[in-house]
C-alpha positions as CSV (number, residue, x, y, z in Angstrom):
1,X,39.3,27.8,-38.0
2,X,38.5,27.3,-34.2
3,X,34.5,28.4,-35.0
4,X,34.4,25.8,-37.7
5,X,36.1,23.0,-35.7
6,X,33.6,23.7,-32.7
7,X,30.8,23.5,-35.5
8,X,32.0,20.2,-36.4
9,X,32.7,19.0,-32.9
10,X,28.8,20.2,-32.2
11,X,27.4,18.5,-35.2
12,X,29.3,15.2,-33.8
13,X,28.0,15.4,-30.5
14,X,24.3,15.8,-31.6
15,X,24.6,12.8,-34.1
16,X,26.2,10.9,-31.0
17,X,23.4,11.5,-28.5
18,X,20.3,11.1,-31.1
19,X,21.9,7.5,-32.1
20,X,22.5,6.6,-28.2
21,X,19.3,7.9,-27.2
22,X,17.3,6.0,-30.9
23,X,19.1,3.0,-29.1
24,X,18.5,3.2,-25.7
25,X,14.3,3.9,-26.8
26,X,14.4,0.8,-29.3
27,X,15.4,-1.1,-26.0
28,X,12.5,-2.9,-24.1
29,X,13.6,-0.9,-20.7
30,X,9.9,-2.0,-19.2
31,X,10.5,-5.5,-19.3
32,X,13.7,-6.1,-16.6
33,X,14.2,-9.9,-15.9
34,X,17.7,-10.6,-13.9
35,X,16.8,-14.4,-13.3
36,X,17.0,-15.1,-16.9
37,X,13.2,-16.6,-16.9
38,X,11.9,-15.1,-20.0
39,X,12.9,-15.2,-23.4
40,X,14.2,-12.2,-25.9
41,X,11.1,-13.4,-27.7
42,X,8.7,-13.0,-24.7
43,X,10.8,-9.4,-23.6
44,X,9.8,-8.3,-27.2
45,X,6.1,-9.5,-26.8
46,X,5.2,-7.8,-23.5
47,X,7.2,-4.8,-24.6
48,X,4.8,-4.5,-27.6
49,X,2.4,-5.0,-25.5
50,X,3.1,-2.2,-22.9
51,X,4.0,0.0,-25.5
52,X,0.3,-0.1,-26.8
53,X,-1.3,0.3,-23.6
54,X,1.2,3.2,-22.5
55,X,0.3,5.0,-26.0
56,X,-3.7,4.2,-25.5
57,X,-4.0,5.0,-21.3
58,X,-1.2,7.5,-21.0
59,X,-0.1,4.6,-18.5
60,X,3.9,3.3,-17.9
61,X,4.0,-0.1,-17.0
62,X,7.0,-1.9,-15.4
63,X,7.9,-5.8,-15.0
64,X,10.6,-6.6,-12.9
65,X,11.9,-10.1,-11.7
66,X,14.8,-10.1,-9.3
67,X,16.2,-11.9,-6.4
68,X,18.5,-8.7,-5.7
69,X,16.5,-6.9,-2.7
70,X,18.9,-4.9,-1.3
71,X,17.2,-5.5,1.5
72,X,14.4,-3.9,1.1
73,X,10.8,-5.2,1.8
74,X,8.9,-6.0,-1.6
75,X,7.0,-2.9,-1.3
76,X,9.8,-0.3,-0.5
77,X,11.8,-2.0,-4.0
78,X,9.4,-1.5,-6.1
79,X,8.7,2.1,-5.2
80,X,11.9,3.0,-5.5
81,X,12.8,1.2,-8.4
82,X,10.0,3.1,-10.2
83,X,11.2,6.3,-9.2
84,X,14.8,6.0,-9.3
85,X,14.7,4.7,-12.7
86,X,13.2,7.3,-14.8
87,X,9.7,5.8,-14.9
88,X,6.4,7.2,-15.0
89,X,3.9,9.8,-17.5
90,X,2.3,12.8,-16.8
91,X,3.7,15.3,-13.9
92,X,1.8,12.7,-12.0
93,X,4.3,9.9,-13.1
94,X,1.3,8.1,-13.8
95,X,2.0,3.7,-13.7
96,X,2.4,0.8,-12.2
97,X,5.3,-1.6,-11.7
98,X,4.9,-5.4,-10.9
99,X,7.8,-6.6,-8.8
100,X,8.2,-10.6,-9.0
101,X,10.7,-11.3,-5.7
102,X,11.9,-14.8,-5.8
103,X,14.3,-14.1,-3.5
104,X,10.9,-13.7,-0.7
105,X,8.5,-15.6,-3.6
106,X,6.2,-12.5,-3.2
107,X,5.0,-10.5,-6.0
108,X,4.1,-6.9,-5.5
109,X,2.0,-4.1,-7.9
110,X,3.2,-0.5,-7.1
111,X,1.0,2.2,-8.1
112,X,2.1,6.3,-8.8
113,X,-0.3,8.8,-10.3
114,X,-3.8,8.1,-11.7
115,X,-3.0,4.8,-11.4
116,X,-3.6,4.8,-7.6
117,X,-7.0,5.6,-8.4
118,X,-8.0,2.8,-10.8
119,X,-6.1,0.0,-9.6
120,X,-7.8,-0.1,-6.1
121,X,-6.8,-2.6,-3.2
122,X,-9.6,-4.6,-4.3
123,X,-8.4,-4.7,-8.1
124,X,-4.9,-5.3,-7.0
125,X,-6.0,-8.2,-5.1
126,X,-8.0,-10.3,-8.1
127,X,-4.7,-9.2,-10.1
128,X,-2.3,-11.2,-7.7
129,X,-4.5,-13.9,-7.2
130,X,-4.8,-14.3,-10.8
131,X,-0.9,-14.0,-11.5
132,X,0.0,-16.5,-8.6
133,X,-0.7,-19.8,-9.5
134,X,1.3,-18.7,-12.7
135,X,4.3,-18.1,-10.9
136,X,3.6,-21.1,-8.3
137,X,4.0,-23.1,-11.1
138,X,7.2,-21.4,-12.9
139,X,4.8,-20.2,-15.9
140,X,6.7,-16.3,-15.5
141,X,5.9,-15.4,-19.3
142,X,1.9,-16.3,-18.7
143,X,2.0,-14.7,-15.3
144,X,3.4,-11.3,-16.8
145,X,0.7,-11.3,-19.7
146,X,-2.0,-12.2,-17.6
147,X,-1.0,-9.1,-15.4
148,X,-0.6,-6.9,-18.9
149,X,-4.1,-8.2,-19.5
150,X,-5.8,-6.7,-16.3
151,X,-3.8,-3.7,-16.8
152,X,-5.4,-3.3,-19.8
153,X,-9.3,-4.7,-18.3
154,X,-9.2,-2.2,-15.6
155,X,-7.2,0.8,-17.4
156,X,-9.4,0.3,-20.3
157,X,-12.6,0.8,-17.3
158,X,-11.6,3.8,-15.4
159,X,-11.8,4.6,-11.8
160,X,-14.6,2.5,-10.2
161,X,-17.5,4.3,-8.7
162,X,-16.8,5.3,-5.1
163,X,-13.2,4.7,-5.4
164,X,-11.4,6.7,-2.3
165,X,-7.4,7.0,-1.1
166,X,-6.3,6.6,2.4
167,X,-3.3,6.8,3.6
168,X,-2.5,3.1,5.2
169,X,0.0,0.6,5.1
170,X,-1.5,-2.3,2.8
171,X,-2.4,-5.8,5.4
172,X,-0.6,-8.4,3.3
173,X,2.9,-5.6,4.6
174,X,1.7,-5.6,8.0
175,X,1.4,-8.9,8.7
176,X,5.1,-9.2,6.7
177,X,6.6,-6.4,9.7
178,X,8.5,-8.2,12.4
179,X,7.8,-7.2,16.2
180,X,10.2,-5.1,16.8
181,X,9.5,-3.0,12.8
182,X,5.9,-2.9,14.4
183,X,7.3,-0.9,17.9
184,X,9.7,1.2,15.5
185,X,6.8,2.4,12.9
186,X,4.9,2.9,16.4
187,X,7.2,5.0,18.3
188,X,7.8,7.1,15.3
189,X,3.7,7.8,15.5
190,X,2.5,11.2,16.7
191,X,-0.7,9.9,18.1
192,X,1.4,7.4,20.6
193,X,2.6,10.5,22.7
194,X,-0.5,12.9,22.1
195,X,-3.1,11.1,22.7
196,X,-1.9,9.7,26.2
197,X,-1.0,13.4,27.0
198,X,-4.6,14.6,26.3
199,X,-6.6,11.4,28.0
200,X,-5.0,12.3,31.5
201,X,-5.0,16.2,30.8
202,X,-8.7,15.6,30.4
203,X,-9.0,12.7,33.2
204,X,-7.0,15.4,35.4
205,X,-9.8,18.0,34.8
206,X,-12.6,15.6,35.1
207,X,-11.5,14.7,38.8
208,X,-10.6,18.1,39.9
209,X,-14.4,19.9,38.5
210,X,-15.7,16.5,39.7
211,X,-14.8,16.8,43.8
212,X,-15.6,20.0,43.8
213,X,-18.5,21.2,46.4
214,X,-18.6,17.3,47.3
215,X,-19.5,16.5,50.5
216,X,-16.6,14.6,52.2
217,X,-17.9,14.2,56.1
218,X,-20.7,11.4,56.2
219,X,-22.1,8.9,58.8
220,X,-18.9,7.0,58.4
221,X,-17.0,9.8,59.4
222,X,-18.5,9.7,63.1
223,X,-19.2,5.6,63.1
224,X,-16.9,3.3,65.4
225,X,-15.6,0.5,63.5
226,X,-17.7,-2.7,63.8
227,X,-20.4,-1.2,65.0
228,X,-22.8,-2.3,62.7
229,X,-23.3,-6.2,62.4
230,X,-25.5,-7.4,59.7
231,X,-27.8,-9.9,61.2
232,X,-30.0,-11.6,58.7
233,X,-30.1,-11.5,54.6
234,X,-33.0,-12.1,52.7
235,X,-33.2,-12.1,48.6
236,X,-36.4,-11.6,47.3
237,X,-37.3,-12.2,43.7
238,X,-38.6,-9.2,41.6
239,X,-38.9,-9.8,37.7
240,X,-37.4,-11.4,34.7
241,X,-35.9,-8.9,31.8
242,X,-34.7,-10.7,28.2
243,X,-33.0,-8.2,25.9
244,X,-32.1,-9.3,22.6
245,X,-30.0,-7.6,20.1
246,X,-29.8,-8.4,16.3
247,X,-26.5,-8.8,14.7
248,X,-26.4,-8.4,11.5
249,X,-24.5,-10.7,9.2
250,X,-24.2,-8.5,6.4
251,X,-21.2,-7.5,5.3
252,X,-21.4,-6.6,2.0
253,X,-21.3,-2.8,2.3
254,X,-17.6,-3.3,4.0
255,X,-16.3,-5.2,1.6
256,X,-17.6,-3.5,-1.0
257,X,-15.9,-0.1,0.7
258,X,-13.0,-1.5,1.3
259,X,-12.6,-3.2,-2.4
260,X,-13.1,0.5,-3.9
261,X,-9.9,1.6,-1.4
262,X,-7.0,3.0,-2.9
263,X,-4.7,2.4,0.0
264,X,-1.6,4.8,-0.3
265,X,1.8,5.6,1.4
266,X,4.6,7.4,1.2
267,X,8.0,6.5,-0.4
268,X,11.4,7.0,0.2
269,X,11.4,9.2,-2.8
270,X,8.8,11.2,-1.3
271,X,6.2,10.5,-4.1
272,X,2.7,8.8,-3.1
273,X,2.2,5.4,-4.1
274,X,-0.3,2.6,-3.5
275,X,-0.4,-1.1,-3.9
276,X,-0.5,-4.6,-2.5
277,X,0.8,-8.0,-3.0
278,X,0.8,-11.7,-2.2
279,X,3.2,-14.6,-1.7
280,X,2.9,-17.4,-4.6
Protein backbone atom coordinates (compact mmCIF):
# COMPACT_ATOMS: atom_id res chain seq x y z
CA UNK A 1 0.00 0.00 0.00
CA UNK A 2 2.77 2.46 1.03
CA UNK A 3 4.80 1.55 -2.53
CA UNK A 4 1.65 2.21 -4.45
CA UNK A 5 0.77 5.52 -2.72
CA UNK A 6 4.53 6.79 -3.26
CA UNK A 7 3.93 5.71 -6.98
CA UNK A 8 1.02 7.85 -7.09
CA UNK A 9 2.46 10.73 -5.13
CA UNK A 10 5.53 10.40 -7.83
CA UNK A 11 3.32 10.28 -10.85
CA UNK A 12 1.65 13.66 -9.23
CA UNK A 13 4.71 15.45 -8.75
CA UNK A 14 6.09 14.84 -12.37
CA UNK A 15 2.60 15.99 -13.89
CA UNK A 16 2.99 19.10 -11.56
CA UNK A 17 6.46 20.16 -12.62
CA UNK A 18 6.05 19.44 -16.56
CA UNK A 19 2.76 21.70 -16.43
CA UNK A 20 4.63 24.52 -14.24
CA UNK A 21 7.61 24.27 -16.23
CA UNK A 22 5.13 24.02 -20.10
CA UNK A 23 3.99 27.33 -18.34
CA UNK A 24 6.78 29.07 -17.23
CA UNK A 25 8.48 28.31 -21.21
CA UNK A 26 5.08 29.51 -22.96
CA UNK A 27 5.93 32.78 -20.95
CA UNK A 28 7.85 35.62 -22.87
CA UNK A 29 10.66 35.63 -19.91
CA UNK A 30 13.04 37.76 -22.63
CA UNK A 31 10.85 40.52 -22.91
CA UNK A 32 10.83 42.29 -19.02
CA UNK A 33 9.11 45.77 -19.05
CA UNK A 34 8.41 47.06 -15.24
CA UNK A 35 7.32 50.68 -16.59
CA UNK A 36 4.32 49.25 -18.24
CA UNK A 37 5.51 50.88 -21.80
CA UNK A 38 4.81 48.08 -24.02
CA UNK A 39 1.86 46.20 -24.81
CA UNK A 40 1.03 42.24 -24.29
CA UNK A 41 0.70 42.52 -28.06
CA UNK A 42 4.26 44.06 -28.60
CA UNK A 43 5.78 41.46 -25.50
CA UNK A 44 4.29 38.66 -27.85
CA UNK A 45 5.90 40.20 -31.04
CA UNK A 46 9.49 40.69 -29.96
CA UNK A 47 9.19 37.39 -28.12
CA UNK A 48 8.53 35.69 -31.43
CA UNK A 49 10.98 37.45 -32.67
CA UNK A 50 13.83 36.50 -30.18
CA UNK A 51 12.67 33.12 -30.20
CA UNK A 52 13.65 32.92 -33.98
CA UNK A 53 16.89 34.46 -33.77
CA UNK A 54 17.83 32.36 -30.48
CA UNK A 55 16.72 29.06 -32.55
CA UNK A 56 18.71 30.41 -35.85
CA UNK A 57 22.18 32.04 -33.93
CA UNK A 58 22.29 29.80 -30.88
CA UNK A 59 22.00 33.53 -29.39
CA UNK A 60 19.65 34.53 -25.98
CA UNK A 61 18.54 37.88 -26.23
CA UNK A 62 17.21 39.96 -23.30
CA UNK A 63 15.06 43.39 -23.14
CA UNK A 64 14.71 44.97 -20.00
CA UNK A 65 13.11 48.39 -19.11
CA UNK A 66 13.29 49.42 -15.41
CA UNK A 67 13.66 52.33 -13.27
CA UNK A 68 14.58 49.91 -10.25
CA UNK A 69 18.65 50.12 -10.20
CA UNK A 70 19.37 49.00 -7.06
CA UNK A 71 21.86 51.19 -7.27
CA UNK A 72 23.82 49.89 -9.58
CA UNK A 73 25.53 51.69 -12.57
CA UNK A 74 23.77 50.68 -15.93
CA UNK A 75 26.48 48.49 -16.80
CA UNK A 76 26.94 46.43 -13.41
CA UNK A 77 22.61 45.74 -13.79
CA UNK A 78 22.61 44.50 -16.68
CA UNK A 79 25.40 42.01 -16.14
CA UNK A 80 24.01 40.72 -13.32
CA UNK A 81 20.64 40.63 -14.35
CA UNK A 82 21.79 38.35 -17.10
CA UNK A 83 23.54 36.08 -14.95
CA UNK A 84 21.42 35.92 -12.00
CA UNK A 85 18.49 35.23 -14.01
CA UNK A 86 19.08 32.06 -15.76
CA UNK A 87 20.03 33.56 -19.05
CA UNK A 88 22.39 32.63 -21.56
CA UNK A 89 23.22 29.29 -24.39
CA UNK A 90 26.05 27.38 -24.75
CA UNK A 91 28.61 26.69 -21.66
CA UNK A 92 29.59 30.06 -22.91
CA UNK A 93 26.12 31.61 -21.94
CA UNK A 94 26.29 33.00 -25.18
CA UNK A 95 23.71 36.66 -25.54
CA UNK A 96 23.11 39.89 -25.14
CA UNK A 97 20.79 41.91 -22.93
CA UNK A 98 19.55 45.52 -23.66
CA UNK A 99 19.04 47.40 -20.46
CA UNK A 100 16.60 50.56 -21.08
CA UNK A 101 17.27 52.72 -17.50
CA UNK A 102 14.77 55.46 -17.27
CA UNK A 103 15.54 55.97 -14.02
CA UNK A 104 19.46 57.44 -15.51
CA UNK A 105 17.67 57.70 -19.28
CA UNK A 106 20.65 55.49 -20.41
CA UNK A 107 20.40 52.47 -22.32
CA UNK A 108 23.00 49.78 -22.15
CA UNK A 109 23.90 46.33 -24.44
CA UNK A 110 25.60 43.69 -22.24
CA UNK A 111 27.39 40.98 -24.04
CA UNK A 112 28.41 37.16 -22.60
CA UNK A 113 29.90 34.46 -24.79
CA UNK A 114 30.34 34.58 -28.63
CA UNK A 115 28.46 37.41 -28.46
CA UNK A 116 31.39 39.58 -27.18
CA UNK A 117 33.05 38.81 -30.31
CA UNK A 118 30.40 39.90 -32.92
CA UNK A 119 28.86 42.72 -31.29
CA UNK A 120 32.09 44.88 -31.07
CA UNK A 121 32.38 48.38 -29.37
CA UNK A 122 32.02 49.79 -32.71
CA UNK A 123 28.71 47.72 -33.51
CA UNK A 124 27.39 48.48 -30.17
CA UNK A 125 27.76 51.98 -30.81
CA UNK A 126 25.65 52.26 -34.39
CA UNK A 127 23.18 50.04 -32.28
CA UNK A 128 22.61 52.81 -29.58
CA UNK A 129 22.71 55.47 -31.76
CA UNK A 130 20.12 53.86 -33.82
CA UNK A 131 17.78 52.94 -30.74
CA UNK A 132 18.13 56.49 -29.17
CA UNK A 133 16.15 58.77 -30.84
CA UNK A 134 13.42 56.00 -30.44
CA UNK A 135 13.53 56.17 -26.84
CA UNK A 136 14.16 60.14 -26.86
CA UNK A 137 10.99 60.32 -28.32
CA UNK A 138 9.00 57.57 -26.05
CA UNK A 139 8.71 55.19 -29.24
CA UNK A 140 9.98 51.98 -26.66
CA UNK A 141 8.22 49.27 -28.97
CA UNK A 142 10.21 50.63 -32.22
CA UNK A 143 13.33 51.15 -30.26
CA UNK A 144 13.32 47.39 -29.05
CA UNK A 145 12.68 46.04 -32.68
CA UNK A 146 15.02 48.21 -34.21
CA UNK A 147 17.57 46.71 -31.62
CA UNK A 148 16.09 42.94 -32.43
CA UNK A 149 16.87 43.97 -36.06
CA UNK A 150 20.65 44.63 -35.61
CA UNK A 151 20.80 41.68 -33.53
CA UNK A 152 19.73 39.91 -36.23
CA UNK A 153 22.11 42.23 -39.16
CA UNK A 154 25.22 41.61 -37.27
CA UNK A 155 24.46 37.93 -35.76
CA UNK A 156 23.32 36.96 -39.08
CA UNK A 157 27.22 38.49 -40.30
CA UNK A 158 29.61 36.95 -37.96
CA UNK A 159 32.60 38.20 -36.20
CA UNK A 160 34.08 41.07 -38.34
CA UNK A 161 37.57 40.62 -39.66
CA UNK A 162 40.13 41.69 -37.19
CA UNK A 163 37.76 41.72 -34.40
CA UNK A 164 39.99 41.55 -30.94
CA UNK A 165 38.95 41.61 -26.90
CA UNK A 166 40.66 43.76 -24.39
CA UNK A 167 40.04 43.94 -21.18
CA UNK A 168 38.89 47.87 -20.54
CA UNK A 169 36.26 49.60 -18.97
CA UNK A 170 33.94 50.91 -22.00
CA UNK A 171 34.47 55.28 -22.30
CA UNK A 172 30.81 56.19 -22.26
CA UNK A 173 31.31 54.28 -18.01
CA UNK A 174 34.22 56.22 -17.50
CA UNK A 175 33.23 59.38 -18.11
CA UNK A 176 29.81 58.23 -15.95
CA UNK A 177 32.56 57.34 -12.71
CA UNK A 178 32.50 60.13 -10.17
CA UNK A 179 36.04 61.49 -8.70
CA UNK A 180 36.28 59.73 -5.95
CA UNK A 181 34.88 55.93 -8.01
CA UNK A 182 37.93 57.02 -10.35
CA UNK A 183 40.69 57.17 -7.04
CA UNK A 184 38.91 53.87 -5.66
CA UNK A 185 39.19 51.71 -9.08
CA UNK A 186 42.73 53.37 -9.00
CA UNK A 187 43.97 52.47 -5.68
CA UNK A 188 42.64 49.02 -6.08
CA UNK A 189 45.28 48.90 -9.33
CA UNK A 190 48.40 46.81 -9.04
CA UNK A 191 50.38 48.96 -11.43
CA UNK A 192 49.76 52.18 -8.96
CA UNK A 193 52.19 50.66 -6.34
CA UNK A 194 54.56 48.58 -8.76
CA UNK A 195 55.41 50.72 -11.07
CA UNK A 196 56.54 53.62 -8.65
CA UNK A 197 58.42 50.90 -6.73
CA UNK A 198 60.42 49.82 -9.93
CA UNK A 199 60.98 53.63 -11.49
CA UNK A 200 63.08 54.59 -8.29
CA UNK A 201 64.55 50.95 -7.78
CA UNK A 202 65.83 51.60 -11.23
CA UNK A 203 66.50 55.51 -10.78
CA UNK A 204 68.35 54.32 -7.45
CA UNK A 205 70.69 52.06 -9.57
CA UNK A 206 71.16 54.55 -12.35
CA UNK A 207 72.65 57.16 -9.89
CA UNK A 208 74.73 54.83 -7.80
CA UNK A 209 76.59 52.90 -11.37
CA UNK A 210 76.37 56.50 -12.65
CA UNK A 211 78.94 58.43 -9.82
CA UNK A 212 80.98 55.83 -9.86
CA UNK A 213 84.78 56.46 -10.83
CA UNK A 214 83.56 60.17 -11.33
CA UNK A 215 85.79 62.72 -10.76
CA UNK A 216 84.56 64.96 -7.86
CA UNK A 217 87.71 67.54 -7.17
CA UNK A 218 87.78 70.14 -10.13
CA UNK A 219 89.10 73.81 -10.69
CA UNK A 220 86.25 74.87 -8.54
CA UNK A 221 87.31 72.93 -5.79
CA UNK A 222 90.57 75.12 -5.34
CA UNK A 223 88.93 78.58 -6.87
CA UNK A 224 88.13 81.58 -4.33
CA UNK A 225 84.73 82.78 -4.68
CA UNK A 226 84.40 85.82 -7.00
CA UNK A 227 87.43 85.41 -8.40
CA UNK A 228 86.45 85.31 -11.86
CA UNK A 229 84.52 88.45 -13.17
CA UNK A 230 83.17 88.25 -16.60
CA UNK A 231 84.16 91.29 -18.46
CA UNK A 232 82.63 91.57 -21.82
CA UNK A 233 79.93 89.29 -23.80
CA UNK A 234 79.85 89.00 -27.37
CA UNK A 235 77.03 86.86 -29.45
CA UNK A 236 78.02 85.97 -32.74
CA UNK A 237 75.67 84.58 -35.30
CA UNK A 238 76.42 81.10 -36.73
CA UNK A 239 73.52 79.53 -38.98
CA UNK A 240 69.91 79.10 -39.45
CA UNK A 241 68.33 75.27 -39.05
CA UNK A 242 64.36 74.68 -40.08
CA UNK A 243 63.10 71.23 -39.21
CA UNK A 244 59.85 70.33 -40.23
CA UNK A 245 57.91 67.35 -39.23
CA UNK A 246 54.77 65.92 -41.06
CA UNK A 247 51.80 65.08 -39.12
CA UNK A 248 49.69 63.03 -40.43
CA UNK A 249 45.87 63.52 -40.41
CA UNK A 250 44.97 60.11 -40.99
CA UNK A 251 43.21 58.40 -38.76
CA UNK A 252 41.46 55.87 -40.31
CA UNK A 253 43.47 52.91 -39.25
CA UNK A 254 42.54 53.93 -35.35
CA UNK A 255 39.24 54.09 -35.83
CA UNK A 256 38.98 51.35 -37.75
CA UNK A 257 41.01 49.25 -34.85
CA UNK A 258 39.19 50.46 -32.32
CA UNK A 259 35.58 49.81 -34.15
CA UNK A 260 36.68 45.96 -34.48
CA UNK A 261 37.37 46.15 -30.31
CA UNK A 262 35.48 43.95 -28.24
CA UNK A 263 36.04 45.82 -25.01
CA UNK A 264 35.46 43.33 -22.06
CA UNK A 265 35.33 43.25 -18.17
CA UNK A 266 34.64 41.36 -15.45
CA UNK A 267 31.34 40.96 -13.54
CA UNK A 268 30.29 40.61 -10.18
CA UNK A 269 29.27 37.10 -11.13
CA UNK A 270 32.74 36.47 -12.25
CA UNK A 271 31.65 35.79 -15.91
CA UNK A 272 33.35 38.10 -18.79
CA UNK A 273 31.20 40.43 -20.38
CA UNK A 274 31.47 43.27 -22.85
CA UNK A 275 29.34 46.21 -23.92
CA UNK A 276 28.64 49.84 -24.18
CA UNK A 277 25.88 52.30 -23.95
CA UNK A 278 24.59 55.84 -24.34
CA UNK A 279 22.23 58.35 -22.77
CA UNK A 280 18.96 59.14 -24.92
Amino acid sequence: MFKKLSFLMLVFLLFFNLAVFTAYASNPINVVDDMGFLSDSDIQELQDRIDKIKDQFRLDVVIVITDKMNGKSSMAYADDYYDYNGYGIDSQYSGLLMLINMKDREVWISTTGRAIDIFTDGRISDMTDKVAPYLSKGNYSQACHKFLDDVFTYAYSGVPSGQYREERIPDFYQRNLTYWQKVSRLLRSWPVYVIPLIISIAATIIITYSNKGKVTITNKTYEESGSFVLTQNTDQFLRESVTRTRIDTESSGSNSSSHNRSSTHTSSSGRTHGGGGRNF
